[in-house]
Structure formats: C-alpha cells, structure tokens
DOZARO-55643 format. One line per 3 residues: for each residue y, x, z of N, C-alpha, C, O, CB. Coordinates in pm, 1 decimal, always signed. Glycine has a CB too. Layout:
N
Y/X/Z/Y/X/Z/Y/X/Z/Y/X/Z/Y/X/Z | ...
END
This chain:
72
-3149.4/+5011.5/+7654.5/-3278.4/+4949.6/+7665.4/-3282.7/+4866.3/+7793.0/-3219.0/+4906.4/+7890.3/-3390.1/+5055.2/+7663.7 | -3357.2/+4746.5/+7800.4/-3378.9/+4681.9/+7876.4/-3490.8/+4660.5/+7955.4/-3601.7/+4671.4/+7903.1/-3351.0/+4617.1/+7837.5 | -3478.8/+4627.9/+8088.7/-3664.4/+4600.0/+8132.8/-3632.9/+4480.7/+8196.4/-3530.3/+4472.8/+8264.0/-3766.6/+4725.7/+8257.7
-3743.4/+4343.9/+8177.1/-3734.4/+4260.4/+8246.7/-3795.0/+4288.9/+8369.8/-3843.0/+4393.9/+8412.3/-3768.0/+4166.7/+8191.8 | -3780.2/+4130.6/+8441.0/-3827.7/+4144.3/+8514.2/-3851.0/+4044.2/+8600.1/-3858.7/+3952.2/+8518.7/-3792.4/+4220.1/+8538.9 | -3868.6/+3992.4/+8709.0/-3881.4/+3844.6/+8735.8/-3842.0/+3808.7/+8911.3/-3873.0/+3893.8/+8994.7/-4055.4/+3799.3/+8692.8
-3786.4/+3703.8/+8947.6/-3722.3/+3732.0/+9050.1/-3739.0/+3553.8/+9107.8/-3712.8/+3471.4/+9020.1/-3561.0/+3812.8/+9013.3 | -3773.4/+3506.0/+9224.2/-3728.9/+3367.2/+9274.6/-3631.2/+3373.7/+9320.7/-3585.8/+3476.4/+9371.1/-3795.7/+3301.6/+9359.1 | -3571.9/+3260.2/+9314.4/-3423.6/+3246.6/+9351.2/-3402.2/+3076.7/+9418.8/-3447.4/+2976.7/+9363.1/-3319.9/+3276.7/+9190.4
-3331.2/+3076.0/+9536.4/-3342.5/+2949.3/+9589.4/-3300.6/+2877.6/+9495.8/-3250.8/+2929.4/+9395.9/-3280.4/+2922.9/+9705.7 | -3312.4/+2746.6/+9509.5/-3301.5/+2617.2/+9404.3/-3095.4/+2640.8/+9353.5/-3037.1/+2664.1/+9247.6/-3353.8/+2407.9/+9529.0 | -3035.1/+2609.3/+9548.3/-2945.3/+2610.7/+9518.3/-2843.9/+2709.6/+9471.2/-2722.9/+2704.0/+9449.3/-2932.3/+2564.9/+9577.6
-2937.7/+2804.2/+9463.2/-2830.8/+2961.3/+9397.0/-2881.1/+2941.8/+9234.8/-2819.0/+2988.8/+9139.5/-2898.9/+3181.5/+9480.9 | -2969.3/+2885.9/+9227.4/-3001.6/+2899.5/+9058.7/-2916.3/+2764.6/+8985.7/-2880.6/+2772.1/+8868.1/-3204.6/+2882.6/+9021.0 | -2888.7/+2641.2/+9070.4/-2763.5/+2588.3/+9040.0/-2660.5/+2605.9/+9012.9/-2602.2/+2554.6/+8917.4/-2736.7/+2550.2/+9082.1
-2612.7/+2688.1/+9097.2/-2484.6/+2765.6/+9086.2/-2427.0/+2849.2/+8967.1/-2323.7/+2860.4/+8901.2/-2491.4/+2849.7/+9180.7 | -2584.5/+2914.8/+8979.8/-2603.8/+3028.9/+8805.8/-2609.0/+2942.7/+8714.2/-2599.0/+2991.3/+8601.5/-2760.3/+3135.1/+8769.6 | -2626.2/+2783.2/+8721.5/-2686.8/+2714.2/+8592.4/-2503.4/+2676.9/+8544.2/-2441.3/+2679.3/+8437.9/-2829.1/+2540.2/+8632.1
-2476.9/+2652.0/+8653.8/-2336.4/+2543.1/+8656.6/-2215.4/+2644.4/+8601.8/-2133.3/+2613.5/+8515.4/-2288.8/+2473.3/+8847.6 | -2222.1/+2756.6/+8663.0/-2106.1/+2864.0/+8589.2/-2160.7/+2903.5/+8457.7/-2078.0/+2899.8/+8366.6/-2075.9/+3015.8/+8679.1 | -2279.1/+2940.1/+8426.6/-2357.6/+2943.9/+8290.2/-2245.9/+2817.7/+8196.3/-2149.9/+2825.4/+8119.6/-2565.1/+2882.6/+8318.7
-2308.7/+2734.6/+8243.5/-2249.1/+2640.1/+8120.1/-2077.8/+2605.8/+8101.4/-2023.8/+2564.5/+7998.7/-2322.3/+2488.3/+8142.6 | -2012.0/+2636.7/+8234.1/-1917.2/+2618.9/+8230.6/-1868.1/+2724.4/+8133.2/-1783.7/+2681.0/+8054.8/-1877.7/+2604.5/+8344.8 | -1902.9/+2863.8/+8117.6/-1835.6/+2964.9/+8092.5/-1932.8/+3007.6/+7940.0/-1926.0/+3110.3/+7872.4/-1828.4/+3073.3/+8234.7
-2008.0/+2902.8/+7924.0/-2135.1/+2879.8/+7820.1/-2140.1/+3032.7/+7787.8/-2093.4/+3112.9/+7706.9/-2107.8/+2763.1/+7664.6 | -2212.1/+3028.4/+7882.3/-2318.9/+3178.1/+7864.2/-2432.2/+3164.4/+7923.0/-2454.1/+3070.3/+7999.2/-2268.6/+3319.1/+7929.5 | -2520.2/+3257.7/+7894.9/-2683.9/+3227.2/+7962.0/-2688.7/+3300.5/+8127.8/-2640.9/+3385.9/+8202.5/-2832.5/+3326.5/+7839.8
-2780.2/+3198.0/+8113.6/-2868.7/+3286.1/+8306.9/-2814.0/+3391.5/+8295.3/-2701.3/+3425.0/+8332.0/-3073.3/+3334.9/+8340.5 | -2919.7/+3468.0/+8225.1/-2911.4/+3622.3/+8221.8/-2800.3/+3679.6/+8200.6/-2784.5/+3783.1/+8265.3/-2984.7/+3677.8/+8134.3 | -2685.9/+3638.1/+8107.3/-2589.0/+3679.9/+8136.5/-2460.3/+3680.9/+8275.5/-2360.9/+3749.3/+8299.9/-2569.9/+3646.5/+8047.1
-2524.4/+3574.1/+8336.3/-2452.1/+3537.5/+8471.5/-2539.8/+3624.4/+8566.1/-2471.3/+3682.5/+8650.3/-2452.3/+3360.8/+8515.1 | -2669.4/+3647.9/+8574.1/-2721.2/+3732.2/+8644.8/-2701.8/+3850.6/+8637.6/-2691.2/+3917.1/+8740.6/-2813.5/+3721.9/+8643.6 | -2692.5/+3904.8/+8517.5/-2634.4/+4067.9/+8524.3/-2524.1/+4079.7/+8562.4/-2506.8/+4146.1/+8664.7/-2625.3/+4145.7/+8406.5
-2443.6/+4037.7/+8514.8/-2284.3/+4051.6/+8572.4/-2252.5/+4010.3/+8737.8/-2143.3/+4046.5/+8781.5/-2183.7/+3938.8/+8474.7 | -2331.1/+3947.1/+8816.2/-2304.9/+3956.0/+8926.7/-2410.6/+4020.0/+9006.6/-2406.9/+3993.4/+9126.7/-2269.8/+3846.2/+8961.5 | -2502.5/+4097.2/+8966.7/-2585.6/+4198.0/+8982.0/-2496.5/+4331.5/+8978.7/-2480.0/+4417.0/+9065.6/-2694.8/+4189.5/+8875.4
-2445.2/+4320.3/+8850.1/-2347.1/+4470.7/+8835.9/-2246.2/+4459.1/+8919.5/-2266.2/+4513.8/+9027.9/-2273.7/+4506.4/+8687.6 | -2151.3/+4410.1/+8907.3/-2055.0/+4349.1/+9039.9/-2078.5/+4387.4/+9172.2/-2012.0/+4476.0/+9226.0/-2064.0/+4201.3/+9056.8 | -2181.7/+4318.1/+9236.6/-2239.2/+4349.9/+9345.2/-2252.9/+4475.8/+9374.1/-2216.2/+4521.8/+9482.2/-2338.7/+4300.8/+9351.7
-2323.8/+4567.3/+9252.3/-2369.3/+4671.1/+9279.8/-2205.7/+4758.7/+9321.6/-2169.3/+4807.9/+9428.4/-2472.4/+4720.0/+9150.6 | -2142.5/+4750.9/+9201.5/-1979.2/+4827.8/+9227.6/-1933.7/+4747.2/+9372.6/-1967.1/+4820.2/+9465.9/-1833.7/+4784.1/+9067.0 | -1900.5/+4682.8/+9398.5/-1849.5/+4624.4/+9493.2/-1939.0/+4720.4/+9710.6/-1899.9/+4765.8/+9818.1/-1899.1/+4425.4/+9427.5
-2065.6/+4689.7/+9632.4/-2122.8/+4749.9/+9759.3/-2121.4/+4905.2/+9740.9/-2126.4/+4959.6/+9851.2/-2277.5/+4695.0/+9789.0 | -2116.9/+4983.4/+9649.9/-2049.5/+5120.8/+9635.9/-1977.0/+5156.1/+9691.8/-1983.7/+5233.3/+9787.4/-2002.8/+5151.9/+9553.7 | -1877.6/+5100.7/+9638.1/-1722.4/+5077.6/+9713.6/-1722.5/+5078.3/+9879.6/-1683.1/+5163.5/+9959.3/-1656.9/+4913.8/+9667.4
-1792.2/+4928.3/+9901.2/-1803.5/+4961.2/+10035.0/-1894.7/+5056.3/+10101.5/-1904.8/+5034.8/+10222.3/-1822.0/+4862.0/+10086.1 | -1945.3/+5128.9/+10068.6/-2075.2/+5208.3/+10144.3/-1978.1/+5356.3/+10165.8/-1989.2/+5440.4/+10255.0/-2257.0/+5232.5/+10018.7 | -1872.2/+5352.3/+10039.3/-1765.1/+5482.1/+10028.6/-1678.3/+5445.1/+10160.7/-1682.0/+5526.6/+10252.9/-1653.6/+5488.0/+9862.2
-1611.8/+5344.6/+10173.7/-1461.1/+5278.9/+10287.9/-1537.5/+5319.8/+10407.5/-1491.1/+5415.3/+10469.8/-1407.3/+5063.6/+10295.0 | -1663.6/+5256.4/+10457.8/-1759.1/+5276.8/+10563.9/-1740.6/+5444.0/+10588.1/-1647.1/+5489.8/+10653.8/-1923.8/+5222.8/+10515.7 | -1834.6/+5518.9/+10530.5/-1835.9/+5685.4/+10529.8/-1678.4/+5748.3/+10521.9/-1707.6/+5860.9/+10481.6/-1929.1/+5745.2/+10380.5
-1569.3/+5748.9/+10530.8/-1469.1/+5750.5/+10526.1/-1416.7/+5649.3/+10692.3/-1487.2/+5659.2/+10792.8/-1441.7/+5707.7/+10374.0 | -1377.5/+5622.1/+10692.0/-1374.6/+5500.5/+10823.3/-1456.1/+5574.3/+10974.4/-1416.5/+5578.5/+11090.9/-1492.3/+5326.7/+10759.6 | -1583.8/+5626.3/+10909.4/-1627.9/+5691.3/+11036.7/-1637.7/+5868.4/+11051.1/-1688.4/+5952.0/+11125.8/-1773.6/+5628.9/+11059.4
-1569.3/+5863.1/+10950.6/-1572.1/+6043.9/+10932.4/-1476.3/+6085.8/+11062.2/-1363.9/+6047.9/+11095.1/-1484.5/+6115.9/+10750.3 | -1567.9/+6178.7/+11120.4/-1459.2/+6192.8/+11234.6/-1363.7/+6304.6/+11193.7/-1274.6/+6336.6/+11272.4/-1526.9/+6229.8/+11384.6 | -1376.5/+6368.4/+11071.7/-1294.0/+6468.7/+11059.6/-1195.9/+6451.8/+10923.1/-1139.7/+6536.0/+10853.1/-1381.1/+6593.6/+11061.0
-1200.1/+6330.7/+10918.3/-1113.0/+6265.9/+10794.9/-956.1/+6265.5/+10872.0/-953.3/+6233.9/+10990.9/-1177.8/+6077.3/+10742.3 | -842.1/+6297.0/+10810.2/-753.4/+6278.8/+10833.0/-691.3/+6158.7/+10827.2/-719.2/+6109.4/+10717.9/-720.1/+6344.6/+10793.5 | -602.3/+6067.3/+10906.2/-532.0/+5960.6/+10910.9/-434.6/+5978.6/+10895.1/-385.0/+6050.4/+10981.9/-535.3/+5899.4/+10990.1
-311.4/+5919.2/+10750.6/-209.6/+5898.5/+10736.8/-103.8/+5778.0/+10791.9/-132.6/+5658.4/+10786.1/-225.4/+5910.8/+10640.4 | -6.6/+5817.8/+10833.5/+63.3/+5639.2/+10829.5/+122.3/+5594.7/+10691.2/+152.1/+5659.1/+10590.6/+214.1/+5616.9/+10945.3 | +128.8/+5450.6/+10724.9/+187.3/+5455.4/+10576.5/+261.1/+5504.8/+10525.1/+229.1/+5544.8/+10413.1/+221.9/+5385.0/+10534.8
+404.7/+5533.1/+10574.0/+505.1/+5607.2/+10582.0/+501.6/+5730.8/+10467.7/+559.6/+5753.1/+10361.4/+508.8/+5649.1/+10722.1 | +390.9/+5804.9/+10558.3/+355.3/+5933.4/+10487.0/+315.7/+5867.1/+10314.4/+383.6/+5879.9/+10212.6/+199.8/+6023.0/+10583.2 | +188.3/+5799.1/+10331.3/+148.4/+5777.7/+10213.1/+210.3/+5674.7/+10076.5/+164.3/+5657.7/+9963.6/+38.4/+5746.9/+10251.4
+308.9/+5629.1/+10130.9/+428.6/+5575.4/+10059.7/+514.1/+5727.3/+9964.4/+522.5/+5747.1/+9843.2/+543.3/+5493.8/+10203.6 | +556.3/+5796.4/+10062.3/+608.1/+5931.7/+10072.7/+535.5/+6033.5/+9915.4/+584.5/+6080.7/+9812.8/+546.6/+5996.5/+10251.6 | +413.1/+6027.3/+9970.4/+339.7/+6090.0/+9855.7/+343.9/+6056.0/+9720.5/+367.1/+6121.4/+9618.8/+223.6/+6083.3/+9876.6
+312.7/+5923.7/+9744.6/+269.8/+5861.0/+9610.9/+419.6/+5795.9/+9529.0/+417.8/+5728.5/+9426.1/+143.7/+5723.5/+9650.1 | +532.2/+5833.5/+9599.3/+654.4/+5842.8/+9522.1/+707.7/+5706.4/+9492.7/+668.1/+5605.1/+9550.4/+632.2/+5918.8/+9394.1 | +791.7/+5708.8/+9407.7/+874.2/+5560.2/+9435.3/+800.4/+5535.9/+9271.4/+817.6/+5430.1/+9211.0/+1106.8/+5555.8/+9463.9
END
C-alpha cells in the first residue's frame, strides 16, 4: 500500500528528476522512490560504519589478519 504525499523541491533538482525520468523513461515518482530508497540504505549503512568507527571497545584488525580469515 501506498501513501502519498507532497513535497517542494528546488527547480533545479526537479530537473534533474525530469531529465533522468525521461532518459531512463520512467516517471517522477519512479525516480523519486528509488533514490529515496537508496538514500535511505545508503545512510543506514553509514549510521552502522560511524557506530562501529567510534566504538571504543570494537576490536581492530590489520589487514593481514583479515585477509587470513576470510581465506584465499
């Protein structure tokens, strides 16, 4: 199920959405979700590397080791 919803968007970002839209002839909305979802995985990702990165009780491998592990 879906919910709309409504959003302004500067001129030149809705260009951008118009111009890959047609290039890849698909709609707005389909260019808007997909780099909505994207975004969303992408900043996940990073919010995980961050919390990890400052864990002070996370262990640090060298590569060495982690070459080692993960086998030839």
């Amino acid at each position: 199920m879906s919910t709309a919803i409504s959003i302004r968007l500067p001129e030149d970002v809705l260009q951008e959405v118009d111009a890959l839209a047609e290039m890849t002839d698909r709609s707005r909305t389909y260019i808007i979700k997909k780099a909505i979802s994207e975004y969303l995985r992408e900043y996940s990702d990073y919010l995980i590397a961050l919390e990890r990165l400052t864990d002070k009780d996370d262990r640090i491998i060298s590569g060495k080791e982690l070459r080692e592990r993960l086998g030839p």
